[in-house]
C-alpha positions as CSV (number, residue, x, y, z in Angstrom):
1,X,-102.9,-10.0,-32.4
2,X,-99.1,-10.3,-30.9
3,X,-97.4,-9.6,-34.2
4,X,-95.5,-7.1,-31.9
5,X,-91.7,-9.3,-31.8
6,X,-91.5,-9.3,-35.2
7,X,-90.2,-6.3,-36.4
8,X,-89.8,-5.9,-40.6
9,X,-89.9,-2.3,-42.5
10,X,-88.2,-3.4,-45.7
11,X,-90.3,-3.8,-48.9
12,X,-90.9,-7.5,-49.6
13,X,-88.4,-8.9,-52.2
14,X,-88.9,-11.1,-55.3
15,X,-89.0,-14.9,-54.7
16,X,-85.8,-16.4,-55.1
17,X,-84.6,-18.5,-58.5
18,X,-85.8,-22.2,-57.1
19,X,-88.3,-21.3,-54.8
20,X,-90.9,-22.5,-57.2
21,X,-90.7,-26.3,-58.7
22,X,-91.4,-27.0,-62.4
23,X,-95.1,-27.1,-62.2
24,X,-94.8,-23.6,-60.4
25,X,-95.5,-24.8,-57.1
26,X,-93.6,-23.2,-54.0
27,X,-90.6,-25.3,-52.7
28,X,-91.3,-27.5,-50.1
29,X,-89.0,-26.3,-47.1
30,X,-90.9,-22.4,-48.1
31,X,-94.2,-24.1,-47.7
32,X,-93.2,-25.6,-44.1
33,X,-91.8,-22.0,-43.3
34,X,-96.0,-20.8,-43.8
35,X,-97.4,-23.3,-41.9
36,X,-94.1,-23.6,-38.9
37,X,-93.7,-19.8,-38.6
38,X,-97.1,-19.5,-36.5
39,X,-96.1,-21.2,-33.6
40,X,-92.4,-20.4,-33.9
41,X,-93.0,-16.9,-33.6
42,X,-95.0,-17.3,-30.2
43,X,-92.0,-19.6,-29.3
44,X,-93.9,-22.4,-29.1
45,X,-91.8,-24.7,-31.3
46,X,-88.9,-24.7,-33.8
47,X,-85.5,-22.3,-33.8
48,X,-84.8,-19.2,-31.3
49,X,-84.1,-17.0,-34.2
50,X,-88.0,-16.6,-35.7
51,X,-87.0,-13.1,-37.7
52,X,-84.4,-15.8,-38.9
53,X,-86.8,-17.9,-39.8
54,X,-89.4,-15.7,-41.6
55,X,-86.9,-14.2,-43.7
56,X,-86.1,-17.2,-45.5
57,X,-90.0,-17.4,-46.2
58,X,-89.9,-14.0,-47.5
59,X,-87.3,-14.0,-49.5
60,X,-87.9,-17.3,-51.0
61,X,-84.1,-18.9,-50.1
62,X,-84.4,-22.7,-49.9
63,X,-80.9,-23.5,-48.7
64,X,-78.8,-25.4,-46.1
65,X,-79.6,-22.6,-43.2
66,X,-83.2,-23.2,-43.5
67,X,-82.9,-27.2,-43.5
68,X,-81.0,-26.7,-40.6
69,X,-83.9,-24.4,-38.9
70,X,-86.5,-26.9,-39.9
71,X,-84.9,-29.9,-38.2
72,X,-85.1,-28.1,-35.1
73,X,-89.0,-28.4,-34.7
74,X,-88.9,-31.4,-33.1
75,X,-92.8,-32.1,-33.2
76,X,-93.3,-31.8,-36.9
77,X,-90.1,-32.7,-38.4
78,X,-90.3,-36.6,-37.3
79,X,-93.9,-36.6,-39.1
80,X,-92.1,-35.3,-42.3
81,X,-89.4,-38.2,-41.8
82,X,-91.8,-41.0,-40.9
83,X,-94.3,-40.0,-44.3
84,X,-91.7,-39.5,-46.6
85,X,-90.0,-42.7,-45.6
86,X,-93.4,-44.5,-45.8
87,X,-94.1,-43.1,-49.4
88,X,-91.1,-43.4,-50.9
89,X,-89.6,-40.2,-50.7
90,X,-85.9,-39.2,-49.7
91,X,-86.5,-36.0,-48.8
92,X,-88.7,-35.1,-45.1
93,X,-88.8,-31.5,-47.1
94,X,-90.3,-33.1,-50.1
95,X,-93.4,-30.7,-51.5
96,X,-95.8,-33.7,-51.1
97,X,-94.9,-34.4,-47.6
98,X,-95.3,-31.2,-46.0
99,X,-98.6,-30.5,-48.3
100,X,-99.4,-34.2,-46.5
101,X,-98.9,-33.3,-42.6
102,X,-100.2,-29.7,-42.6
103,X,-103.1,-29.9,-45.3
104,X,-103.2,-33.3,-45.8
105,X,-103.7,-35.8,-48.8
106,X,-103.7,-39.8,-49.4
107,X,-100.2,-40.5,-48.7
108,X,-100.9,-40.3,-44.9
109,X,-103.2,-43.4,-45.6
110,X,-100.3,-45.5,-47.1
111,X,-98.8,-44.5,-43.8
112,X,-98.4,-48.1,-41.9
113,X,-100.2,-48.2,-38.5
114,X,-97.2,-50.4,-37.0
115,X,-95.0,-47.4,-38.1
116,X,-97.2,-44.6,-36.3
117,X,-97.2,-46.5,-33.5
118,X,-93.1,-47.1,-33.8
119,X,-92.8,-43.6,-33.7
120,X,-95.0,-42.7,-31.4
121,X,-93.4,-45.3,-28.8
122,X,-89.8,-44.0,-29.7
123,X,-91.4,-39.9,-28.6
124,X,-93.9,-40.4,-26.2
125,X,-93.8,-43.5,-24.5
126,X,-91.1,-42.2,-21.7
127,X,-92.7,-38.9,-21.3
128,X,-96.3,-39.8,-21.3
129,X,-95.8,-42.8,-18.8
130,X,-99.0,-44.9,-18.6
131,X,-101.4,-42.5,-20.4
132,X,-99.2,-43.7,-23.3
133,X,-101.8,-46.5,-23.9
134,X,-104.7,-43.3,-24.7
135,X,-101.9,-42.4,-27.6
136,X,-101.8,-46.0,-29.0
137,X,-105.7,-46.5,-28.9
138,X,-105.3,-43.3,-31.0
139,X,-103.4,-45.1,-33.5
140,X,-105.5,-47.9,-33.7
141,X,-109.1,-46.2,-34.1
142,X,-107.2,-44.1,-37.5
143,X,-105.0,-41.2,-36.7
144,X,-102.3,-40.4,-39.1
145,X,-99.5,-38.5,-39.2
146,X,-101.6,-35.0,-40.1
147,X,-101.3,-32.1,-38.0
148,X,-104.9,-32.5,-36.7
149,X,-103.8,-35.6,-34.9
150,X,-100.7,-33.8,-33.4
151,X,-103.0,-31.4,-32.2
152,X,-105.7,-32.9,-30.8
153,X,-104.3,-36.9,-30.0
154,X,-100.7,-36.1,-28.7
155,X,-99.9,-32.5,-27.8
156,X,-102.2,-32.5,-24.5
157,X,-100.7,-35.5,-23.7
158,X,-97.0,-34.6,-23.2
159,X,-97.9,-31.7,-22.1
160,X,-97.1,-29.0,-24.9
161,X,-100.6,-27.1,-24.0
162,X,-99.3,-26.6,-20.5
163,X,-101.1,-27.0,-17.6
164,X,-103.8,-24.8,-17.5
165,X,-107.3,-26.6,-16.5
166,X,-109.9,-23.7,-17.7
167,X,-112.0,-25.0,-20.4
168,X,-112.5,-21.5,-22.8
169,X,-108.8,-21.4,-22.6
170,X,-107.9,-24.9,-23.6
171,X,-110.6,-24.4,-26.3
172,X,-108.9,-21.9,-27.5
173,X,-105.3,-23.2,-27.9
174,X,-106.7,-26.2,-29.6
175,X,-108.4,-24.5,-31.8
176,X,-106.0,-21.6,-32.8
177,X,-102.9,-24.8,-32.8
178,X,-104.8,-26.5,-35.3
179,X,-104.6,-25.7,-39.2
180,X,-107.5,-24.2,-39.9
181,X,-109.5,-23.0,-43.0
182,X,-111.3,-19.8,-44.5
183,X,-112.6,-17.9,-46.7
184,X,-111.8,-14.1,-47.7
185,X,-114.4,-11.5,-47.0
186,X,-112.4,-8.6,-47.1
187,X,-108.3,-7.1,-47.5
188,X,-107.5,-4.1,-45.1
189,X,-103.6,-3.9,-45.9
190,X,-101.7,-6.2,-43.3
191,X,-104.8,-8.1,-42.7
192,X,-107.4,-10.4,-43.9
193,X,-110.9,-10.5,-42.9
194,X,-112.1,-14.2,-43.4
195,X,-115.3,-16.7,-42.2
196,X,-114.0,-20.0,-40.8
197,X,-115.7,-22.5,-38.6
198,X,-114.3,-22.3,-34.9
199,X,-113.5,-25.6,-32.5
200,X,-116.8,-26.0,-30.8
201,X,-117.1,-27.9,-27.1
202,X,-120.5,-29.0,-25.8
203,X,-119.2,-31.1,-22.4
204,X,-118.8,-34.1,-24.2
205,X,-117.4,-34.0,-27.9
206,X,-115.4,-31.2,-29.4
207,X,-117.1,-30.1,-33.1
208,X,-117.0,-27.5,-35.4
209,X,-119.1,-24.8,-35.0
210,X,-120.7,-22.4,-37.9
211,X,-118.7,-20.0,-40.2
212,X,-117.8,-17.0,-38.3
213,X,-116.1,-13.7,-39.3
214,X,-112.3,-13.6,-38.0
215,X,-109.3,-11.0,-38.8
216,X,-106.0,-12.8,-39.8
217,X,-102.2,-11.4,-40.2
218,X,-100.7,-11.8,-43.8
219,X,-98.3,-9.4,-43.5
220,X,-96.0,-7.0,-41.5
221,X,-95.6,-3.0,-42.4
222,X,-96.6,-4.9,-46.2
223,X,-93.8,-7.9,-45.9
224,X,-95.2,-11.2,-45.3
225,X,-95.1,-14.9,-46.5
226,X,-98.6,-15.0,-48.2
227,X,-99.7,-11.5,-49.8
228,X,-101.5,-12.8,-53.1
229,X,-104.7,-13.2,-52.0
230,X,-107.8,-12.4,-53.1
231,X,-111.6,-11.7,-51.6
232,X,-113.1,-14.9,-52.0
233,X,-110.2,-17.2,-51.4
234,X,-110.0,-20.0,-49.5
235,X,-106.5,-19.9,-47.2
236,X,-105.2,-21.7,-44.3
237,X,-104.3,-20.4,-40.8
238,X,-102.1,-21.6,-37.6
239,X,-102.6,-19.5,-34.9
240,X,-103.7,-15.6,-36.2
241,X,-101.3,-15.8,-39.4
242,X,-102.9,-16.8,-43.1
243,X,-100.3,-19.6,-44.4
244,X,-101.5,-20.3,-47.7
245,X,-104.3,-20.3,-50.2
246,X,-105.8,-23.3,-50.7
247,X,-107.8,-24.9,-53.8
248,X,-111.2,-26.8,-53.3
249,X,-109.2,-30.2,-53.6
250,X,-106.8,-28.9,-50.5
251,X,-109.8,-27.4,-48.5
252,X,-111.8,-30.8,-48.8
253,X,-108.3,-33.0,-47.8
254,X,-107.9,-30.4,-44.6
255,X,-111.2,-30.9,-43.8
256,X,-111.4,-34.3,-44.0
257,X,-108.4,-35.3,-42.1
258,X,-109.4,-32.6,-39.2
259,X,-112.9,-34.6,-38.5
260,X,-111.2,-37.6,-38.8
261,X,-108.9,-36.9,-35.7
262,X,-111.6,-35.1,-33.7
263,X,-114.1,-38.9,-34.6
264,X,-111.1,-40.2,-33.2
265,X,-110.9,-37.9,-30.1
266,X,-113.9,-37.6,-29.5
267,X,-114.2,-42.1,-29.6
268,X,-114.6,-43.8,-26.5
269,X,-111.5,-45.7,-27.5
270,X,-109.4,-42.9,-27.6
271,X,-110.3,-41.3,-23.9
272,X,-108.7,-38.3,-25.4
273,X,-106.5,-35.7,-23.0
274,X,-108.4,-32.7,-24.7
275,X,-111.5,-34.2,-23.5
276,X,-110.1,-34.4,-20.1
277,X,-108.7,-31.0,-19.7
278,X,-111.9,-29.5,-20.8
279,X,-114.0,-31.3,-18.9
């Protein structure tokens, strides 16, 4: 696991005062440090600075510096703007709509198709030329503005998985980009040993496979963004990191949203890139 550029030896400090709303839930721009870290850290996405970054999420400091990091992920962050401003909500950092593009939850269905499609035209259109249309059918046959159909409807696309043509290896990007969900089998300090259900190709159709063990990264030398957690919990995970743990009502939205966007992948509508580049 490359955990190797981030470099912390400091014990964890207490959450900040505000990190946590009235009904105890974390702040919203913390929870979109969990599930944005990930990728930033490989330097896929989001601000140089990660340490940066991951510090705020440790320390539990929801302030103008961290807003300011946040904008710069420039795939997510127009997601946030386009659900909040679909359901009503001022802020892109807005508890609710990060819980809604990384897990996922109803207001992504009062999301208004003409408005996905608005926003997809105003990002993608230029850069994806005239497979732009494969986007759009997305649109049309249900995709929403969840992670899931980030990863699996537009990333391949405009070419954020590169341009590497081997199957196993496109497999696996897809699979470890996507928000993903377990359950604790065992706690061995920095790590977490979980069963999940790995992205599953066949030729045709991408799936989910059965529950198999994995190791994930919840913390660093003991300082990390999600250390309650407990065998038998069900968390998230981008990439190799835990993000959060979930309840049964999260789990079932997650799961529901990801095999909506792979039905919609794997349509004959769609005539999804992923299909293409493992093919």
């Amino acid at each position: 696991m490359d955990v190797g550029r981030l470099s912390v030896s400091r014990p964890e400090p207490a959450p900040a005062r505000g990190s946590r709303g009235a009904e105890g839930l974390l702040a919203g721009p913390l929870l979109f440090v969990r599930y944005a870290f990930p990728p930033n850290h490989h330097g896929y996405c989001g601000p140089a600075d990660s340490v940066a970054f991951f510090e705020h999420g440790v320390s539990g400091t929801d302030d103008r510096e961290l807003r300011d990091l946040a904008r710069q992920f420039a795939g997510a962050w127009p997601y946030l703007e386009l659900i909040a401003a679909a359901t009503g909500l001022q802020d892109p950092l807005d508890r609710r709509v990060v819980e809604a593009y990384w897990v996922g939850s109803p207001r992504l269905d009062q999301v208004d198709t003409w408005a996905i499609g608005g926003s997809m035209e105003e990002r993608f259109r230029y850069v994806a030329g005239p497979r732009f249309s494969n986007l759009t059918a997305s649109v049309v046959a249900g995709g929403v503005p969840h992670h899931s159909f980030a990863v699996f409807c537009v990333y391949p696309w405009v070419g954020l998985l590169g341009d590497d043509r081997r199957a196993a290896q496109a497999l696996t990007v897809l699979d470890r980009c996507r928000i993903r969900w377990g359950q604790v089998t065992a706690l061995h300090g920095d790590q977490v040993v979980l069963e999940s259900r790995p992205l599953t190709w066949d030729g045709r159709t991408l799936g989910l496979g059965d529950r198999q063990p994995e190791t994930a990264v919840r913390s660093v030398s003991g300082v990390g963004l999600v250390t309650e957690i407990a065998v038998g919990d069900w968390v998230s995970l981008h990439w190799e990191w835990v993000c959060d743990r979930l309840t049964e009502h999260q789990v079932a939205a997650l799961r529901h949203y990801t095999l909506r966007h792979l039905e919609v992948v794997n349509g004959a509508e769609a005539r999804s890139s992923p299909l293409t580049l493992l093919s």
